[in-house]
Backbone bond lengths (Angstrom), bond angles and torsions (degrees), N, CA, C in turn:
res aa  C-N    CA-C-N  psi(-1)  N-CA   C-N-CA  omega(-1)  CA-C   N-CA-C  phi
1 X - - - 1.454 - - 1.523 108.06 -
2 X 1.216 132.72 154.97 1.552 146.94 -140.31 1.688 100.94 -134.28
3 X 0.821 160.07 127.20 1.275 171.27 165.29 1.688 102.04 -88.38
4 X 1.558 102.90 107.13 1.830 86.68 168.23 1.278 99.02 -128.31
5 X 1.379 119.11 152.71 1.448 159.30 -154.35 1.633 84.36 -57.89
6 X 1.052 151.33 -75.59 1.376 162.91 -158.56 1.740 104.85 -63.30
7 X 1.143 115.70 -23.97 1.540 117.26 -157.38 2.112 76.51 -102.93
8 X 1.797 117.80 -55.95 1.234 107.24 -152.03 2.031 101.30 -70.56
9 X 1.063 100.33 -12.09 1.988 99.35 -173.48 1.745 103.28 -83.59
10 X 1.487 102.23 -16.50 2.150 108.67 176.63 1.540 85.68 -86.65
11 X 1.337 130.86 -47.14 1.599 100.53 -165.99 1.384 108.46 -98.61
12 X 1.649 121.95 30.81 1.353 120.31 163.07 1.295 105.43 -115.25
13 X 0.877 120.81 -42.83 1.491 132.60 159.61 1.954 106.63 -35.67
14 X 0.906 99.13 -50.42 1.582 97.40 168.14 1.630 118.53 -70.98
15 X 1.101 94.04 -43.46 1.510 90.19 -172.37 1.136 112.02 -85.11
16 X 1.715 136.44 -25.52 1.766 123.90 178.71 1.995 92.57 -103.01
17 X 1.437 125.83 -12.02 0.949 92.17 -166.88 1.118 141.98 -84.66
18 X 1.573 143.78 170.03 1.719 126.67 -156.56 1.554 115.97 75.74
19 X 1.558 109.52 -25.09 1.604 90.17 -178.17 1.200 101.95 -137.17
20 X 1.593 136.72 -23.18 1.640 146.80 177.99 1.348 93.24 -46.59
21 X 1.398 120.93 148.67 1.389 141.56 136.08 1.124 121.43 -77.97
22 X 1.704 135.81 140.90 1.251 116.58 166.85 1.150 90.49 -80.14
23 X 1.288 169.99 -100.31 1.208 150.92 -115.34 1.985 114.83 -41.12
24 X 1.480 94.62 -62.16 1.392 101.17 -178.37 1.383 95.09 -56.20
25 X 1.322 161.82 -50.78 1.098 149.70 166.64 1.464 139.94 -22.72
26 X 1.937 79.56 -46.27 1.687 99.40 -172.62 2.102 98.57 -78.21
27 X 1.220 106.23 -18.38 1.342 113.49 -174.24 1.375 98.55 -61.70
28 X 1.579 110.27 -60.93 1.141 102.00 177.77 1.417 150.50 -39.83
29 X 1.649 97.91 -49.30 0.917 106.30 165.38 1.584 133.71 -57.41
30 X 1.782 105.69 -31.80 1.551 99.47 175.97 1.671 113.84 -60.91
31 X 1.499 107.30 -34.37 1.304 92.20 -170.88 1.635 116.00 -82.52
32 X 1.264 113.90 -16.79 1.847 101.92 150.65 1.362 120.16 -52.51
33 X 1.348 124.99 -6.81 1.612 123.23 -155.60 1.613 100.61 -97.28
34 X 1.847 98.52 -33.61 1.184 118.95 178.09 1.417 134.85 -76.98
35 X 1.865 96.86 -24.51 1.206 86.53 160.13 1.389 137.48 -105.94
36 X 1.457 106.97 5.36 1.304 156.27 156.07 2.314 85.34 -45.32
37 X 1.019 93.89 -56.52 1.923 71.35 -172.20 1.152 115.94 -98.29
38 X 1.485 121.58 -0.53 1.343 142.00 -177.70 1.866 85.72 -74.38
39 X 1.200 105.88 -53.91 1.930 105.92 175.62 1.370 119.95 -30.69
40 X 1.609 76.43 -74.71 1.507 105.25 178.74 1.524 122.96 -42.16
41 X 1.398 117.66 -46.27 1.688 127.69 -178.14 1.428 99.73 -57.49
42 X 1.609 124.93 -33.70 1.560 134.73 -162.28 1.368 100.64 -71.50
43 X 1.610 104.99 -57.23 1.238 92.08 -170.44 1.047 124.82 -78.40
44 X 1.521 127.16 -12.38 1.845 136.88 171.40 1.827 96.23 -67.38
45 X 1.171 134.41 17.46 1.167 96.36 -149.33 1.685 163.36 110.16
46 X 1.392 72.70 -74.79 1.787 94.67 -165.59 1.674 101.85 -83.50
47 X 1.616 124.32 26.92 1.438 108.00 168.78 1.617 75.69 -161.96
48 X 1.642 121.40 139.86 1.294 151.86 148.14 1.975 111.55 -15.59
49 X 1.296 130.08 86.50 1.337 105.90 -178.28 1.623 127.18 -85.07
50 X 1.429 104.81 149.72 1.736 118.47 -155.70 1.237 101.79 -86.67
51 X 1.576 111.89 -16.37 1.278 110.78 -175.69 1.673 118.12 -149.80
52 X 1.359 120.95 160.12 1.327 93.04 170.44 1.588 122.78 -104.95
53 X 1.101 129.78 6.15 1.054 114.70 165.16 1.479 118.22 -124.96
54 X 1.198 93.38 97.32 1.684 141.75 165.44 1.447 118.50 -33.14
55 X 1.291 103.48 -51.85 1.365 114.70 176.32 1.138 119.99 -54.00
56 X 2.005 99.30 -84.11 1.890 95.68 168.44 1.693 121.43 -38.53
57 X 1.253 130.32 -55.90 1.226 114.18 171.27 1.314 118.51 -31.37
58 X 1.596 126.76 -70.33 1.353 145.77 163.30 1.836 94.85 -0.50
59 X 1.417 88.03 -94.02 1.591 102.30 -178.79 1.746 119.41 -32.38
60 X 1.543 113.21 -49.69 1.091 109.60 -164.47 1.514 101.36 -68.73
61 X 1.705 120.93 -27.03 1.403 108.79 -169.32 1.374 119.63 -83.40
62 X 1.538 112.35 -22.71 1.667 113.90 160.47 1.240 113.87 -62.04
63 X 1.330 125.45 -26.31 1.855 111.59 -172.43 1.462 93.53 -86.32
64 X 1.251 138.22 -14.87 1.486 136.01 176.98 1.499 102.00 -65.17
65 X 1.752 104.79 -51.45 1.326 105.02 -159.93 2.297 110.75 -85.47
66 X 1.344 80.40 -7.14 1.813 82.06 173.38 1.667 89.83 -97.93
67 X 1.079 134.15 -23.86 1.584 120.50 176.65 1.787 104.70 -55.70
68 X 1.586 99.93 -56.25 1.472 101.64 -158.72 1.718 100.40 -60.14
69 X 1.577 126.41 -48.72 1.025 127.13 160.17 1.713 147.81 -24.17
70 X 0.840 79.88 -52.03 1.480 94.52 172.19 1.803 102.61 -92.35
71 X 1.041 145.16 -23.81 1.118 148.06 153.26 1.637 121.06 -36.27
72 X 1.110 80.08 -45.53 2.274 101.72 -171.37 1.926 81.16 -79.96
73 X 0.900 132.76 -37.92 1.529 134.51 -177.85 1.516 111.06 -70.86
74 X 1.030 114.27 -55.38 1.822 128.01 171.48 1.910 116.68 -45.09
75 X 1.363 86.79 -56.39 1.707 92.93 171.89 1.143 121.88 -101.41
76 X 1.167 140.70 10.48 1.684 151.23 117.39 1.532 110.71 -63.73
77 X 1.152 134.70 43.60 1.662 147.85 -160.47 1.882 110.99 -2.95
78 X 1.267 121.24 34.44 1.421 118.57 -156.82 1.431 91.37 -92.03
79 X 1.793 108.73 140.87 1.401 116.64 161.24 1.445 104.89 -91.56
80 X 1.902 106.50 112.17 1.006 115.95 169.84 1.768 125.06 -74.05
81 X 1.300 95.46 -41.59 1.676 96.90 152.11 1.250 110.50 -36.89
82 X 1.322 124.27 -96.52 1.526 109.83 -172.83 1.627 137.20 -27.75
83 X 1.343 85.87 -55.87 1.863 98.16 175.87 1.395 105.44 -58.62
84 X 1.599 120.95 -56.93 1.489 99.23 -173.43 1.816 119.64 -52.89
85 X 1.413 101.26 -48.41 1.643 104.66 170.33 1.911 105.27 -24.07
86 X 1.490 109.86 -87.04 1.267 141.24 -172.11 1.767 99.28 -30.50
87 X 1.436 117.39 -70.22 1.407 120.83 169.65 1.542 126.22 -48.90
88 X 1.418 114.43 -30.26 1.386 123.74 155.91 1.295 109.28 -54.10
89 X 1.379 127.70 -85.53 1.587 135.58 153.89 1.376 104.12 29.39
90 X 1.584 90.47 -114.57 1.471 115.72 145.31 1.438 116.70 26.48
91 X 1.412 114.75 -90.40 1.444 153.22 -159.72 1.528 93.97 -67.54
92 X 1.217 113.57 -74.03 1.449 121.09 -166.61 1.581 107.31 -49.62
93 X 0.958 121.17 -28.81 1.701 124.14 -171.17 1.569 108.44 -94.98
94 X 1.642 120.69 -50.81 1.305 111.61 155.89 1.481 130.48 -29.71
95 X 1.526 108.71 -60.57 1.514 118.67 -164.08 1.672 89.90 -107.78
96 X 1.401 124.87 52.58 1.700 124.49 156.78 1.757 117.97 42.17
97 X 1.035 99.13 35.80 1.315 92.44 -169.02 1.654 112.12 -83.70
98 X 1.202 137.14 160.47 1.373 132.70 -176.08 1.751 114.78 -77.68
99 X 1.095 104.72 -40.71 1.433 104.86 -165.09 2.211 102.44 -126.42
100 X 1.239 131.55 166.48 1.344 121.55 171.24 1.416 92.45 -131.06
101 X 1.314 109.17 178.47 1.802 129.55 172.05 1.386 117.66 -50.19
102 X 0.999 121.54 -17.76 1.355 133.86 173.35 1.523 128.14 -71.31
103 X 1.557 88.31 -65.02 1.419 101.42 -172.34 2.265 99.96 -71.09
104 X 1.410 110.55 -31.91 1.330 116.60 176.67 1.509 98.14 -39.11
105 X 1.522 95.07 -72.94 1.649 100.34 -174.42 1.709 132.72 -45.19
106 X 1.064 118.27 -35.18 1.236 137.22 177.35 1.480 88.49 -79.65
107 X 1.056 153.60 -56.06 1.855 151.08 -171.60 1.646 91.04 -57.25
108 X 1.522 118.16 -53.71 1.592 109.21 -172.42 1.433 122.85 -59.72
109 X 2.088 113.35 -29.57 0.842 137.97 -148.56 1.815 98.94 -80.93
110 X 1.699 112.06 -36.10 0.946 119.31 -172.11 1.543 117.81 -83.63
111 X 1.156 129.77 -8.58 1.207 139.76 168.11 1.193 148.33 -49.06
């Protein structure tokens, strides 16, 4: 099963909306960010690791931190689909790039 950006902001949108704060949200999210480098230090090395598999943790703390994210997006009503497209856009033409998120998708789409 596939998780898309449009489907996960309707079932967050349900679930924080009417009573979530973005703030308490945004809290959240910093401290995924944090432990997000608390990972990171483990696996460079440069911090003692608690556990050994690094990875799954890894993983589990980015889907925390794209949960809390896209959450603060859901109850601020923003189409993140769109915007990310648009900011890709954007991006790709600033920094010369050949192809953007768009046109990728539509190349996968045709396949």
């Amino acid at each position: 099963m596939k998780v898309s950006i449009d489907i996960l902001e309707e079932y967050l949108h349900e679930r924080y909306g009417g009573w979530a704060k973005e703030e308490g949200l945004f809290m959240k999210l910093v401290e995924e960010m944090g432990e997000i480098a608390e990972i990171l230090n483990m696996r460079s090395g440069r911090k003692s690791a608690k556990s050994e598999d690094l990875q799954a943790e890894l993983g589990s703390e980015l889907a925390d931190l794209i949960h809390y994210a896209v959450a603060i997006a859901a109850i601020n009503n923003l189409d993140l689909n769109e915007i990310i497209l648009q900011k890709d856009k954007k991006a790709s033409i600033k920094y010369h790039h050949d192809t953007n998120l768009e046109k990728f998708i539509q190349s996968k789409e045709q396949l």
